[in-house]
C-alpha positions in Angstrom: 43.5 -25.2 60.2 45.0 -25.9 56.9 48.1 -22.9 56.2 47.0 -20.3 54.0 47.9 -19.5 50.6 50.1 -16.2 50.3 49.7 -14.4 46.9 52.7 -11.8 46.3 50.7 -9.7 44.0 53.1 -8.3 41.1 50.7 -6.2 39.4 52.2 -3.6 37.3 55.6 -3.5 39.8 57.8 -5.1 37.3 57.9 -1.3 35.8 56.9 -2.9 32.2 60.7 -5.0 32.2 60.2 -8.9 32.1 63.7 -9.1 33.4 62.7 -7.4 36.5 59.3 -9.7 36.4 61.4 -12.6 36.1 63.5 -11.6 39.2 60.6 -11.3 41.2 59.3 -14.2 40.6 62.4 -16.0 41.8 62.5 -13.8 44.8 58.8 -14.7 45.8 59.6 -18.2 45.6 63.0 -18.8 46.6 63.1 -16.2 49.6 60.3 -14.8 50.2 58.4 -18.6 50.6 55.0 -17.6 48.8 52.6 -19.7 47.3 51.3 -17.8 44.4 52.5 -14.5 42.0 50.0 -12.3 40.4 50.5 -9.9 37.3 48.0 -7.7 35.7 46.2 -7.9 32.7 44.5 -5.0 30.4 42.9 -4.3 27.1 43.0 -0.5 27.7 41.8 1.0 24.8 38.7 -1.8 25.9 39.0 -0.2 29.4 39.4 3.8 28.7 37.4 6.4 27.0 39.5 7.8 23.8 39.3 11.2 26.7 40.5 8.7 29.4 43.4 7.5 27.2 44.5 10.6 25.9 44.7 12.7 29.0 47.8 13.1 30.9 48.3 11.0 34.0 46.7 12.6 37.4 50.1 12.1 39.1 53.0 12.8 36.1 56.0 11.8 38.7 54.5 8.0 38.3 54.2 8.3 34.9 55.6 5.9 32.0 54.2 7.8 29.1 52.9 11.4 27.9 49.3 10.3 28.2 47.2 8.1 31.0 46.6 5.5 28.0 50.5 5.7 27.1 51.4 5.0 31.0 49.2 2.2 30.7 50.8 0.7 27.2 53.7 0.9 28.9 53.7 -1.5 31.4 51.5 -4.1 29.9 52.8 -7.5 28.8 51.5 -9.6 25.8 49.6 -12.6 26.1 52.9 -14.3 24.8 55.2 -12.3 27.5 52.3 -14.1 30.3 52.9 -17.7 28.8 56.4 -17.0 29.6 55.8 -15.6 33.2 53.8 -18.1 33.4 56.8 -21.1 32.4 59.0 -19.4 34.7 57.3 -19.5 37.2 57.3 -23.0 36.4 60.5 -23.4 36.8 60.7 -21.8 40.0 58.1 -23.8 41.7 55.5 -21.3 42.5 52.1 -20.6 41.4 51.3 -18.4 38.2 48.0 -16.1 38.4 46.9 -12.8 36.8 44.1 -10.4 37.7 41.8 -9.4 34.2 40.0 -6.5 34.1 38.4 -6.7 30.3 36.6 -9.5 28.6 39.6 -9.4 26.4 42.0 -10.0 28.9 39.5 -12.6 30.1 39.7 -14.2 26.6 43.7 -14.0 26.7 44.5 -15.7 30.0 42.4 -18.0 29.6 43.9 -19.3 27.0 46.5 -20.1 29.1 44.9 -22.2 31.5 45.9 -21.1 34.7 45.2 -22.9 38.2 43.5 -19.3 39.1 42.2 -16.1 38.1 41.4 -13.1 40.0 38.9 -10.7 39.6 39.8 -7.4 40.9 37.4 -5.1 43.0 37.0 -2.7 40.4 35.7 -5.1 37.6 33.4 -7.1 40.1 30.5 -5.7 38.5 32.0 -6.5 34.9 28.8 -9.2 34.6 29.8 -9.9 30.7 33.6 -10.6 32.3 31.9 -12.6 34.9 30.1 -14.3 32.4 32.8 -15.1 29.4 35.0 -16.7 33.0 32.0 -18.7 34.1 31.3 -20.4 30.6 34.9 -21.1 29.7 37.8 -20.9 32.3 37.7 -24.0 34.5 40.0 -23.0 36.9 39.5 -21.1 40.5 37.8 -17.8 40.0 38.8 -15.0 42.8 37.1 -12.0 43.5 37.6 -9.0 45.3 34.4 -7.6 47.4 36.8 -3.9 48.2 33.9 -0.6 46.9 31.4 -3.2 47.1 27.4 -2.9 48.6 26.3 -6.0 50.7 23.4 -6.0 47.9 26.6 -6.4 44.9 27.8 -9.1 46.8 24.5 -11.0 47.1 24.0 -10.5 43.3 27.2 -11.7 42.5 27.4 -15.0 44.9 23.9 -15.8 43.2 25.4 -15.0 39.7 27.5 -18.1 40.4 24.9 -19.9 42.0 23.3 -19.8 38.8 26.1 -20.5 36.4 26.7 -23.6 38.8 30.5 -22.0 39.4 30.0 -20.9 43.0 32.1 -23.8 44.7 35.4 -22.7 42.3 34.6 -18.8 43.9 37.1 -17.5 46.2 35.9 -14.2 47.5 38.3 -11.7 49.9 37.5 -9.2 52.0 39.0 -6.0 50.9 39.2 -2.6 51.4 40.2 -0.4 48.4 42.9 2.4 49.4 46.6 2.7 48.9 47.0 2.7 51.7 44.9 1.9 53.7 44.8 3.3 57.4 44.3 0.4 60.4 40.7 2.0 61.3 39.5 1.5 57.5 40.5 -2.2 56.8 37.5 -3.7 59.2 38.7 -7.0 59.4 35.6 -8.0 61.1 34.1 -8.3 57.5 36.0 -11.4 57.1 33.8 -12.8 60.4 30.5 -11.1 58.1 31.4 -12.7 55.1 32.2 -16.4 56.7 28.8 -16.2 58.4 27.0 -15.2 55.0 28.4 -16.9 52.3 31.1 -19.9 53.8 28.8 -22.3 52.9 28.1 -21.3 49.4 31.8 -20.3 47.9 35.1 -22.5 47.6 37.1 -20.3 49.9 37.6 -16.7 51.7 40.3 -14.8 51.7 42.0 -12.0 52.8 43.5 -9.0 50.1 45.5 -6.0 51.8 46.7 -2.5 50.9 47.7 -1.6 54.8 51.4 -0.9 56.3 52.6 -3.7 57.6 51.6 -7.4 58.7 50.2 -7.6 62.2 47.0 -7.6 59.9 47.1 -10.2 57.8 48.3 -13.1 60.6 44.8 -11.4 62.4 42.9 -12.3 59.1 44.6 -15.8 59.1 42.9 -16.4 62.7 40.1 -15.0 61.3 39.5 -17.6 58.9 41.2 -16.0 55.9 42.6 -19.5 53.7 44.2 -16.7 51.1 46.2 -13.6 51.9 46.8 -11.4 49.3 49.7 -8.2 49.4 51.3 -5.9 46.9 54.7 -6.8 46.6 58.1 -4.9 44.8 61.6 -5.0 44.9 62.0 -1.3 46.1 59.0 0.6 47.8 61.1 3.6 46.4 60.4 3.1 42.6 58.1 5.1 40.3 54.8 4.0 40.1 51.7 4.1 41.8 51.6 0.7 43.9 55.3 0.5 45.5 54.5 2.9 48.2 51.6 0.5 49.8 53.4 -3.1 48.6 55.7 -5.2 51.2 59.8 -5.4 49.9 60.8 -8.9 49.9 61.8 -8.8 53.6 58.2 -8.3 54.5 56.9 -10.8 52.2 59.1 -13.0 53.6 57.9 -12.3 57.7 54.1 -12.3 56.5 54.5 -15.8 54.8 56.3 -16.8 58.5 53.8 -15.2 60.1 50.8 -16.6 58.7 52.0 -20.0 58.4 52.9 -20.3 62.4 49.3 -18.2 63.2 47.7 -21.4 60.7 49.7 -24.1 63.1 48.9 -22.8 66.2 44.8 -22.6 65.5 44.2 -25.7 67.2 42.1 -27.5 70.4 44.5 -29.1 72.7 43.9 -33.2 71.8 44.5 -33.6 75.5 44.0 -32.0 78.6 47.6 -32.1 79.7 50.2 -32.1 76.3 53.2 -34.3 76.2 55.2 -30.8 76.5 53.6 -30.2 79.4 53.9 -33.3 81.0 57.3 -32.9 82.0 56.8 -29.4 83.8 54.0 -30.7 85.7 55.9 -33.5 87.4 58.1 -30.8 88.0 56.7 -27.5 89.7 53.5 -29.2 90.7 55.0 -32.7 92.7 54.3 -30.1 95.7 51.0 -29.5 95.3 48.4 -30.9 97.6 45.5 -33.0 95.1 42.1 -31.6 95.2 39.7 -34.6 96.2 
C-alpha cells in the first residue's frame, strides 16, 4: 500500500493573521512532515442571510467581530492573500489546497490553479458549486460525505459520472462534530464506501474531528489513501476549531503513524523473511523436522 497523504487542515486557525498562516505552513512542512495544508474560502454575504450576517455570534467568547457576518470578515483572506499562501507554500515544499464553500469562492481558487480542491460536507449538496468545479477546475476535486444520506452520496458520485469528472473525485468518510466522540466516528463506513464506490472515484479518504490519532492509523489500514485533521498552533486560542484540531506535536505522531501503518500493510513475499532466517537457524536447530 502506497503511504497516505496527510492534509493538516488550517481552516480559519490562522486567527485572520497571514503571519501566523505563514508560520504554520512552515511548521506543517518542516516538522510536522505533512503532505498537504488547507485554508478556507468564503463569500459570506453569498453564504448568509442579511439575518444570518447581522446577528451576534452563538458563542461571543470565539468571536472576532460584533456580528456572526463581522466574525466571519474577520478571518477571511483575499483571493490575492491565497496566491500568496499558496507561493509560500511553495517555497516550503508542501502542498497548497483550500476548501470553497460558495460558487464565488469556487470562481476565486480556481483561478489559482491548485493541484486540489475540497469540498466540505456542508456544501456537498451545493450542485451549482459542484457544477461551476466540474466544467472549469481541472485539478482533484475532494469531497466530504460527513451529514450525508447514502441516497446524497449516490446522487453525487453519478453527478460526476455524468460530468465525466468521477476519476479526479476523492471522497472521505466523515463524521461532522467538534468533536467527535469514538462511538460516533464509525470508521466501518470507510469498509461501506470502498465496497460501493472504489471502483468509480479517484481515491477515499479519511477526514477527522476526534481526540487523538489511534483513529486515523485504523483508517489508514482501512484503506483510507488521504487523512485529513484540524490543525493549530495552540488548542488554547479563541476560535471555534482549536479545541478539536491536533498541535504540531500531534500532527507530527499522526504523519509517523500513518506512514509506518502504510509500510507495514503488506503479504510476506516469502514464507520465511531474510529477518527471520537468522532466528530460525537459531532457536529452531533443536527441533525435530516433521516428515
Amino acid at each position: 500500500m502506497k503511504a497516505p497523504k496527510v492534509i493538516a487542515e488550517i481552516g480559519c486557525n490562522h486567527k485572520g493573521d497571514m503571519q501566523i498562516a505563514r508560520e504554520m505552513i512552515e511548521v506543517a512542512a518542516s516538522y510536522c512532515k505533512a503532505d498537504i495544508v488547507k485554508f478556507q474560502k468564503r463569500c459570506n454575504r453569498e453564504l448568509l442571510t442579511p439575518e444570518e450576517y447581522n446577528a451576534p455570534h452563538p458563542n461571543p467568547a470565539n468571536s472576532y467581530g460584533d456580528t456572526y457576518g463581522a466574525h466571519r470578515e474577520f478571518l477571511e483572506f483575499t483571493v490575492d492573500q491565497h496566491r500568496q499562501l499558496q507561493q509560500w507554500c511553495r517555497e516550503c515544499g508542501i502542498e497548497y489546497s483550500t476548501s470553497v464553500w460558495d460558487v464565488t469562492s469556487a470562481r476565486e481558487i480556481t483561478s489559482l490553479h491548485p493541484s486540489l480542491i475540497k469540498v466540505p460536507s456542508a456544501c456537498n449538496l451545493n450542485k451549482k458549486m459542484l457544477e461551476y468545479l466540474c466544467d472549469n477546475f481541472e485539478g482533484e476535486i475532494h469531497l466530504s460525505f460527513g451529514m450525508t444520506t447514502q441516497a446524497e452520496e449516490e446522487q453525487i458520485v453519478s453527478f460526476f459520472e455524468q460530468k465525466g469528472r468521477n476519476h479526479d473525485l476523492v471522497i472521505y468518510d466523515c463524521t461532522s462534530g467538534y468533536p467527535v466522540p469514538f462511538e460516533d466516528v464509525c470508521l466501518l463506513e470507510l469498509t461501506r464506501l470502498r465496497n460501493t464506490f472504489a471502483h468509480r472515484v479517484k481515491a477515499i479518504g479519511f477526514s477527522g474531528h476526534h481526540k487523538g490519532i489511534a483513529v486515523d492509523a485504523a483508517a489508514v489500514a482501512l484503506g483510507a489513501e488521504f487523512v485529513e485533521r484540524h490543525y493549530t498552533l495552540d488548542r488554547t486560542w479563541k476560535g471555534t476549531d482549536h479545541a478539536a484540531s491536533l498541535e504540531p506535536d500531534g500532527v507530527r505522531k499522526l504523519v509517523r503513524d500513518c506512514r509506518a501503518v502504510a509500510q507495514a500493510l503488506t503479504y510476506k513475499p516469502k514464507q520465511v523473511l531474510d529477518i527471520e532466517e537468522v532466528q530460525r537457524n537459531k532457536l529452531k536447530r533443536n527441533q525435530v523436522k516433521w516428515n
